[in-house]
C-alpha positions as CSV (number, residue, x, y, z in Angstrom):
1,X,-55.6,-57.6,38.0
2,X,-58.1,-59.7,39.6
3,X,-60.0,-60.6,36.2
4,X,-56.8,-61.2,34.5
5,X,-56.0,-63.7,37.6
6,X,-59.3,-65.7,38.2
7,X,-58.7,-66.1,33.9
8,X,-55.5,-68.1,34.3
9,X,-55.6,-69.1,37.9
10,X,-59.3,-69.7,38.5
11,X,-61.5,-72.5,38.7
12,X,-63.2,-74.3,35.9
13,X,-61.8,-73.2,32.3
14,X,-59.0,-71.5,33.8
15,X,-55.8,-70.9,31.3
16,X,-53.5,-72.9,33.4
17,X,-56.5,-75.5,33.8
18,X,-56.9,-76.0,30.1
19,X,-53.1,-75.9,30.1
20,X,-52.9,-79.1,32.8
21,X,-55.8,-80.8,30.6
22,X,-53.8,-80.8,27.7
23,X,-50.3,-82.1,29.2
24,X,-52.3,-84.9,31.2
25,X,-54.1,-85.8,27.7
26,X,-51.1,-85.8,25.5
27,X,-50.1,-88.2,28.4
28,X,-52.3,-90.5,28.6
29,X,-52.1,-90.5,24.3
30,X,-48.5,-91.4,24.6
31,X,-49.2,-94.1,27.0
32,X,-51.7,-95.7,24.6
33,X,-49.6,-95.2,21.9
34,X,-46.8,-97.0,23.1
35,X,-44.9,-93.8,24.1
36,X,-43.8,-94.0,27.7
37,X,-40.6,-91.5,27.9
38,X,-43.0,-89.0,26.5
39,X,-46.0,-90.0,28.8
40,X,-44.0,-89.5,32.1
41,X,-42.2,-86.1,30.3
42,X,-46.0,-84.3,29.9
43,X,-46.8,-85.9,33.7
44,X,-43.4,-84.4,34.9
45,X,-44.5,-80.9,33.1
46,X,-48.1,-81.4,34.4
47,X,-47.2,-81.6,37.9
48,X,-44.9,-78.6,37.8
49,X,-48.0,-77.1,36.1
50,X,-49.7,-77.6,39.1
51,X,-47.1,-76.7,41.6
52,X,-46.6,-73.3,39.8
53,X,-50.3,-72.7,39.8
54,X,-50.2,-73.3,43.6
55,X,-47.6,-70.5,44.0
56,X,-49.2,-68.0,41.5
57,X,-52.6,-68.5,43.8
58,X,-50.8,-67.8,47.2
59,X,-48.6,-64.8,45.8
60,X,-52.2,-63.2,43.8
61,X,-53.7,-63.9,47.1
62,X,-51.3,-62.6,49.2
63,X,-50.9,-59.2,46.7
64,X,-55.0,-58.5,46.4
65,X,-54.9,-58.8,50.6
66,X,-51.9,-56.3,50.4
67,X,-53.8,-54.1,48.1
68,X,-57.4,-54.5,50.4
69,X,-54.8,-53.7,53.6
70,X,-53.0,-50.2,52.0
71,X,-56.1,-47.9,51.9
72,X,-58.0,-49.0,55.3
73,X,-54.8,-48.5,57.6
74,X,-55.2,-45.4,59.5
75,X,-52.3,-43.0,59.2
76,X,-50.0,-43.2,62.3
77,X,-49.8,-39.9,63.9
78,X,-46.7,-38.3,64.1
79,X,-45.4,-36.3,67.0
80,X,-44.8,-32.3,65.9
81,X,-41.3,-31.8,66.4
82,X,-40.6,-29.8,68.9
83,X,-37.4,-27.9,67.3
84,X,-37.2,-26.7,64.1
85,X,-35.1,-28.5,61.6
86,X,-32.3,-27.3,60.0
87,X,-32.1,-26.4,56.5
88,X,-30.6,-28.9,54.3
89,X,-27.6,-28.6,52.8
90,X,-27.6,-27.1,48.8
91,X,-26.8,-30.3,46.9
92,X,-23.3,-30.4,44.8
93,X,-23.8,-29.6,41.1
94,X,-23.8,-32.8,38.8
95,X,-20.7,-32.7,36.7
96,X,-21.1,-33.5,33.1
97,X,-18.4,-36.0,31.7
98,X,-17.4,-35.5,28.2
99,X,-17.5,-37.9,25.6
């Protein structure tokens, strides 16, 4: 998970980097070119780009701490019950519908 995360979300030739490269060329080609509505378009997509890189950052952040966290918490320790529990209940039979 974490390979497969620093390749599209990490720094330097990341896929979302060379992704954001591209838009902001093809940009700055259509504003040369005489090309404005398509200029601002691949600025517009190159900024959400960016945003959605943000958030996919945060949330593989927040999800590898999550992971680190589950296998170092210590078990709480539960109380031995004190009366014995009841037996549960023999679940109903599952009915079959026809068809």
């Amino acid at each position: 998970m974490n390979t497969v995360a620093q390749a599209v979300l990490g720094d330097g030739h990341s896929g979302l980097g060379e992704l954001h490269l591209f838009l902001e060329t093809a940009a700055e080609w259509c504003e040369r070119n005489q090309e404005p509505g398509f200029a601002a378009r691949y600025r517009q997509h190159a900024e959400e780009l960016s945003a959605l890189g943000d958030q996919l950052a945060y949330l593989s952040e927040d999800h590898l701490a999550s992971i680190y966290r589950r296998p170092n918490r210590s078990a709480p320790a539960q109380p031995a019950p004190s009366v014995a529990a009841a037996p549960a209940t023999p679940a109903a039979p599952t009915r079959r519908t026809s068809r």
